[in-house]
C-alpha positions as CSV (number, residue, x, y, z in Angstrom):
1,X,-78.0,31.7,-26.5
2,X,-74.7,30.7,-25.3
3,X,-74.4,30.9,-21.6
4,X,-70.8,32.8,-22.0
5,X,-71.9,34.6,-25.1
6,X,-72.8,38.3,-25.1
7,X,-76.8,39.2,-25.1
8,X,-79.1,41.8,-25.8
9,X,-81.7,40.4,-23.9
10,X,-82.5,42.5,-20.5
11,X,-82.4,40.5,-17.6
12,X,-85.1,38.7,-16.4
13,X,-84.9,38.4,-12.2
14,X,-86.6,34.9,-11.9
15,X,-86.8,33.0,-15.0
16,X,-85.1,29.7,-16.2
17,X,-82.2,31.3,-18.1
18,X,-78.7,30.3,-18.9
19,X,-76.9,29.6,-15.3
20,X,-74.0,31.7,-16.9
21,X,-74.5,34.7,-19.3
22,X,-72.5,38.4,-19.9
23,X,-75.6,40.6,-20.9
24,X,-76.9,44.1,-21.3
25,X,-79.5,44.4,-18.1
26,X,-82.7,46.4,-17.5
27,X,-82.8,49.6,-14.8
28,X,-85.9,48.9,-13.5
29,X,-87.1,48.2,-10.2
30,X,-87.2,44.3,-9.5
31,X,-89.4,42.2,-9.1
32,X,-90.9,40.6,-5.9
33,X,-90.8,36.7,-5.5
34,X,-93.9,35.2,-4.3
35,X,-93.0,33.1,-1.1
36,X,-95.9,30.9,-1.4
37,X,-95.2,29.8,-4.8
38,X,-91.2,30.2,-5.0
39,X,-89.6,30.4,-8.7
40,X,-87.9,27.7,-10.0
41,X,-84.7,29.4,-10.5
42,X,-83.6,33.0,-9.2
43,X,-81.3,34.9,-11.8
44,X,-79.2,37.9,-10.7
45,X,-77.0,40.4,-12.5
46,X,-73.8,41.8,-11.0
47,X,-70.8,42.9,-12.5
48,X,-67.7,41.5,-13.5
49,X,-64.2,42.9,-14.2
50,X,-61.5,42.0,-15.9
51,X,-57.6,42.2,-15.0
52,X,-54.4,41.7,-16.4
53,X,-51.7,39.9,-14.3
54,X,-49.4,42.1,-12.4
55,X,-46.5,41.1,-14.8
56,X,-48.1,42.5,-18.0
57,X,-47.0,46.0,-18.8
58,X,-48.5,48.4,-19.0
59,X,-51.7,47.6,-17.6
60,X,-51.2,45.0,-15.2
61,X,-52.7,45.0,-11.5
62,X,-50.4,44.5,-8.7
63,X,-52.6,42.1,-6.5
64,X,-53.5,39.5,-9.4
65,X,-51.1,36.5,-9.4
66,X,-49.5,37.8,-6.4
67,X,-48.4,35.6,-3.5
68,X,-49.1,36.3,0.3
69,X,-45.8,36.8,2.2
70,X,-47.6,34.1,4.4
71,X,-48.0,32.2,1.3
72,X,-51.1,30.8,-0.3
73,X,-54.3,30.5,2.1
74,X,-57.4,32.3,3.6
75,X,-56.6,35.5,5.2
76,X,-59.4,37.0,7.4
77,X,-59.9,40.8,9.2
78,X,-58.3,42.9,6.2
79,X,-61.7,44.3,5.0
80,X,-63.7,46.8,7.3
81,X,-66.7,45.3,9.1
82,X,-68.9,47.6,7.6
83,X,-69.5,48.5,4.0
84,X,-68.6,52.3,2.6
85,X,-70.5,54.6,1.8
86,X,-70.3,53.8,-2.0
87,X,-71.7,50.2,-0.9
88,X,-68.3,48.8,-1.4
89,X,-66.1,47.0,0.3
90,X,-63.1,48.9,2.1
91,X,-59.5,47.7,3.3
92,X,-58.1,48.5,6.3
93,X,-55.2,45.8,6.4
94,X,-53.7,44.6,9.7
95,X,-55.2,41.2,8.8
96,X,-53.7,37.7,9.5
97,X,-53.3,33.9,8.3
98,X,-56.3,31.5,9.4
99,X,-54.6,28.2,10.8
100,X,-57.9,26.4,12.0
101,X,-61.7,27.2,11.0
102,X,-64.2,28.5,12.9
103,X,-67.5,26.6,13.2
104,X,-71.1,26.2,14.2
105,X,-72.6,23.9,16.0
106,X,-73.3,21.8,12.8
107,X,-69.4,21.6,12.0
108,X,-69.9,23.8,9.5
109,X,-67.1,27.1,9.1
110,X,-68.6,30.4,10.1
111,X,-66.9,33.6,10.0
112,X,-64.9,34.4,12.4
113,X,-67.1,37.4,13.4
114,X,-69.9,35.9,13.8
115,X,-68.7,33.5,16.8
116,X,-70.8,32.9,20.0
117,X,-70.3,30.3,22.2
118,X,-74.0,30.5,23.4
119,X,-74.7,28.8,20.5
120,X,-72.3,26.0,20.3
121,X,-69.7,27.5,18.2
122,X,-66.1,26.5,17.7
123,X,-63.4,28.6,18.0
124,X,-60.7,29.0,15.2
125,X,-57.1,29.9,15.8
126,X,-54.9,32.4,13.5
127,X,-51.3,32.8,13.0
128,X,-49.6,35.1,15.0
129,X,-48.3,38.4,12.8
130,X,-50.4,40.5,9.9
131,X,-50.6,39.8,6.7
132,X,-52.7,41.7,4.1
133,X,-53.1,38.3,2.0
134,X,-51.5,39.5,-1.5
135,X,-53.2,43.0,-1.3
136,X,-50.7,45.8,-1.7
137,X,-52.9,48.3,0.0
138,X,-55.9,50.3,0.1
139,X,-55.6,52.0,-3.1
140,X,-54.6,48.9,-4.9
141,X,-57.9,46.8,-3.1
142,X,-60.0,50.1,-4.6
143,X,-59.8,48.9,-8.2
144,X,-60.9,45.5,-7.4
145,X,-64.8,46.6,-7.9
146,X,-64.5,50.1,-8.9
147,X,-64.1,51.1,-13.0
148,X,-60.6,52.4,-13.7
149,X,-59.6,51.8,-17.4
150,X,-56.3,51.6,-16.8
151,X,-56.2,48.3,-15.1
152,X,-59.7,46.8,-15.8
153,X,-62.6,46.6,-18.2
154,X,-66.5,45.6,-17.2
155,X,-69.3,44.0,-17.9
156,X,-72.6,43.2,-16.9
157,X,-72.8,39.1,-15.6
158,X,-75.7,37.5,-15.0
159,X,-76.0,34.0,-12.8
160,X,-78.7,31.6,-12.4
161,X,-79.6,29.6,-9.3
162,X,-81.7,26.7,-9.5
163,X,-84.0,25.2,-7.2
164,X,-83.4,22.0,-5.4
165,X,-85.4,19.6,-4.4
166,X,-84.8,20.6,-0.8
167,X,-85.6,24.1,-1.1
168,X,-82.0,25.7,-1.7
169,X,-81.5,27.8,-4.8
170,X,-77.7,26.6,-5.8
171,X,-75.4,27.8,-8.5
172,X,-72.2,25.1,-8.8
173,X,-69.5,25.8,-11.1
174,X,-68.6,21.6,-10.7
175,X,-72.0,20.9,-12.0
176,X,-73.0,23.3,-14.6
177,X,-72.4,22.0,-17.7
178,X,-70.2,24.7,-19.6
179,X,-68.2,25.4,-16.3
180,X,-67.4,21.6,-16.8
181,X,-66.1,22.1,-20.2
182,X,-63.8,24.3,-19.2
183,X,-62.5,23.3,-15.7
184,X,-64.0,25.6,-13.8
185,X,-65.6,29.4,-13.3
186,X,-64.9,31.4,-16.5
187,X,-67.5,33.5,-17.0
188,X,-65.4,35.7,-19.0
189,X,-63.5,32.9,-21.3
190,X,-62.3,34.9,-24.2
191,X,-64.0,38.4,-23.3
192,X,-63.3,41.5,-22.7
193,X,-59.5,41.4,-22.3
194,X,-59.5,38.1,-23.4
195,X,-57.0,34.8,-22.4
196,X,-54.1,35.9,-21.0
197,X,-51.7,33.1,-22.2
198,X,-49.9,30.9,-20.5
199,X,-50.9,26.9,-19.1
200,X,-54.1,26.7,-18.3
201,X,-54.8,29.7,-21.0
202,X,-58.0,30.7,-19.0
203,X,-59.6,34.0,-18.1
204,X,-58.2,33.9,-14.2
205,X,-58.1,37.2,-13.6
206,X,-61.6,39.3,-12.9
207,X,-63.8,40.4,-9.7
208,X,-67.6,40.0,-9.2
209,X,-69.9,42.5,-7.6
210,X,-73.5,41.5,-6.8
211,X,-76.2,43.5,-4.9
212,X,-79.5,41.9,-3.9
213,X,-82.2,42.2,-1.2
214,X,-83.9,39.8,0.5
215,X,-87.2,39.9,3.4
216,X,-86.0,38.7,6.7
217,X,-88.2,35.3,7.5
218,X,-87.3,34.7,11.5
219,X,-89.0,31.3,10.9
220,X,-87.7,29.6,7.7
221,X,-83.8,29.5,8.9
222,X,-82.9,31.2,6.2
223,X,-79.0,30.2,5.1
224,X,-76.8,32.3,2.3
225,X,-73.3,29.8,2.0
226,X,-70.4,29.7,-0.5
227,X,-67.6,27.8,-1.6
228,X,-65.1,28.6,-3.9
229,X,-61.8,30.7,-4.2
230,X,-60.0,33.5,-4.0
231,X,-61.5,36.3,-1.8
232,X,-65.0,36.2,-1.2
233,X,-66.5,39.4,0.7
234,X,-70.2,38.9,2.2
235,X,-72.1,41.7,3.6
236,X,-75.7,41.5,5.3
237,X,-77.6,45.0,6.3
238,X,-73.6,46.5,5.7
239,X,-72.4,44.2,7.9
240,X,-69.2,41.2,7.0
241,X,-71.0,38.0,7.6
242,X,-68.5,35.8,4.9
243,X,-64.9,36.5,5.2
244,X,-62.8,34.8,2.6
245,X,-60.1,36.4,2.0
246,X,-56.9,35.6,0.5
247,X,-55.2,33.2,-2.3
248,X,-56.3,29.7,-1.4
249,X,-57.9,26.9,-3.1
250,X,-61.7,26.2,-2.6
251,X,-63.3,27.1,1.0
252,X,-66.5,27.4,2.5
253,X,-68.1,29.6,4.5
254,X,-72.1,30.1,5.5
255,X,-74.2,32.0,7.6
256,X,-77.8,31.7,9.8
257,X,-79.7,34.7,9.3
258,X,-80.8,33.9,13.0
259,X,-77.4,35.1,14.2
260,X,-77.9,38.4,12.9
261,X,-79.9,40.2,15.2
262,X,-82.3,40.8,11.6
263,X,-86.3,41.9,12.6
264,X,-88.7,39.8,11.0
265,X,-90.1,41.3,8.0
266,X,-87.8,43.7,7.0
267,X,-86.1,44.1,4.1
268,X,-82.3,43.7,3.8
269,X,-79.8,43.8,1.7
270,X,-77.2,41.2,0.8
271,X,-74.3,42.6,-0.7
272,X,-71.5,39.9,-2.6
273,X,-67.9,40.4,-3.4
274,X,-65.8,37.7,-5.3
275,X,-62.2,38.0,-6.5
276,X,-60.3,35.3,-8.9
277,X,-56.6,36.2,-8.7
278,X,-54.7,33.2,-9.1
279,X,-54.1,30.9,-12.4
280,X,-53.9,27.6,-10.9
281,X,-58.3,26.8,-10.0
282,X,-61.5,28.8,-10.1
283,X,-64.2,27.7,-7.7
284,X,-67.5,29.1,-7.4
285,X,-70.9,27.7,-5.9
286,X,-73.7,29.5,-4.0
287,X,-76.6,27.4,-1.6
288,X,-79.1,29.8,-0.1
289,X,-83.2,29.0,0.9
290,X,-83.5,32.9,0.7
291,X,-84.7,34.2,-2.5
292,X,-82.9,36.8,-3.5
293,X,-83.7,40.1,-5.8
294,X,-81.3,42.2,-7.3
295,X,-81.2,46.2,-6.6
296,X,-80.2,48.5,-9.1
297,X,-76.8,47.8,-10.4
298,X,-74.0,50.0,-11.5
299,X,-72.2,51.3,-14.7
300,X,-70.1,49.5,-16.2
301,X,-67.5,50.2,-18.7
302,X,-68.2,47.7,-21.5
303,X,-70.8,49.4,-24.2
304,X,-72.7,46.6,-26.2
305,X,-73.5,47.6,-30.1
């Protein structure tokens, strides 16, 4: 099977399976990982959306290929601390330019909400004035992972990560091999609404929702990081842990468990939120030592014969 290629194959949670595929996907309840004898590879279906650019008419979504009034670059606090009620990300706007990184001890950049001195932390600095990071508003932001068939079409999308020698289960659009072939993350290459035109003729313009769960291990410093561009929205037990907002190139952001205030041996969930809005790059890699399972997924709007 092609790793972009559609499938009729229902989706296995932890098998060796393409890194990359859009497929149909089961409704049943996941499975549970073994931590003694972790799988190889964890694969997890989300849902990806397609866009047009906000100059195609009709049809065309206003925040895709639009530029920040601050200009291109991570943007942070435009998204609600909390997830709604729909398990979806919510804007509230009122946001502003990052000018230095936040970081842990390690030198590595956290979120900006997530900083504590106690623990060595840097602190970042920000721009003074808002900016909402190329998002017109709150009702444009709701399409973004929400069907609505006038702007965007979707599609199950299933990703594999593999496991390293060190223990991290990593997904790297610079390394897997069809990625490479085309310059980047394209899950979508010449699917549902297809290339848009233009230099690079690539399928730029989609989101990417992802619901898991994971079990809380106080003792295995348990790590969920990713690099990549645009916005990337992270959310652990509801909460923004990964704030990534913006039109930027390729960033990186990760989080310690540890900081979370999580109780050992409960179940949480892990909630993902990736946008692709700009022509020019498309960046996407996930490291993580927890092993992840998905929770049931949503409709989507793409029937399969």
């Amino acid at each position: 099977m092609s790793k972009f290629s559609q499938s009729f194959a229902r989706s296995v949670l932890f098998a060796a399976a393409a890194p990359l595929a859009i497929s149909a996907y089961s409704m049943s309840t996941p499975q549970t990982a073994s931590t003694t004898n972790p799988p190889a590879a964890v694969t997890l279906t989300g849902v990806v959306r397609d866009f047009k650019e906000r100059s195609v008419s009709p049809g065309g979504h206003t925040d895709f290929e639009r530029q920040p009034t601050g200009g291109f670059a991570q943007y942070c606090d435009n998204i609600q601390p909390t997830l709604g009620a729909d398990k979806k990300p919510v804007f509230k706007g009122g946001g502003w330019k990052l000018k230095t990184q936040w970081k842990n001890a390690q030198g590595k950049n956290i979120c900006w909400r997530l900083y504590n001195p106690s623990l060595g932390d840097v602190q970042g600095s920000k721009n003074s004035g808002t900016d909402t990071g190329g998002i017109a508003g709150a009702a444009s932001f709701n399409k973004w992972y929400n069907d609505d068939i006038a702007v965007n079409v979707s599609a199950p999308l299933s990703l594999t990560l593999t496991r390293q020698s060190n223990g991290t289960y990593v997904f790297d659009s610079n390394t897997d091999p069809q990625c490479v072939a085309l310059g980047g993350f394209f899950p979508i290459e010449n699917q549902l609404f297809g290339n848009p035109g233009g230099s690079p003729n690539r399928n730029f313009h989609f989101t990417y929702e992802l619901h898991t769960k994971f079990r809380y291990n106080a003792s295995a410093n348990q790590v969920f990081g990713f690099r990549g561009d645009d916005d990337v929205f992270v959310f652990i037990n509801g909460q923004l842990v990964i704030d990534l907002g913006g039109v930027h190139g390729a960033i990186e952001q990760e989080v310690n468990l540890n900081r979370l205030g999580l109780v050992d041996g409960q179940e949480y969930d892990l909630d993902f939120f990736f946008a692709e809005r700009h022509r020019t790059q498309s960046n996407f890699k996930i490291t993580t030592n927890i092993v992840l399972q998905n929770t049931v997924l949503p409709t989507v709007s793409n029937a399969f014969d």
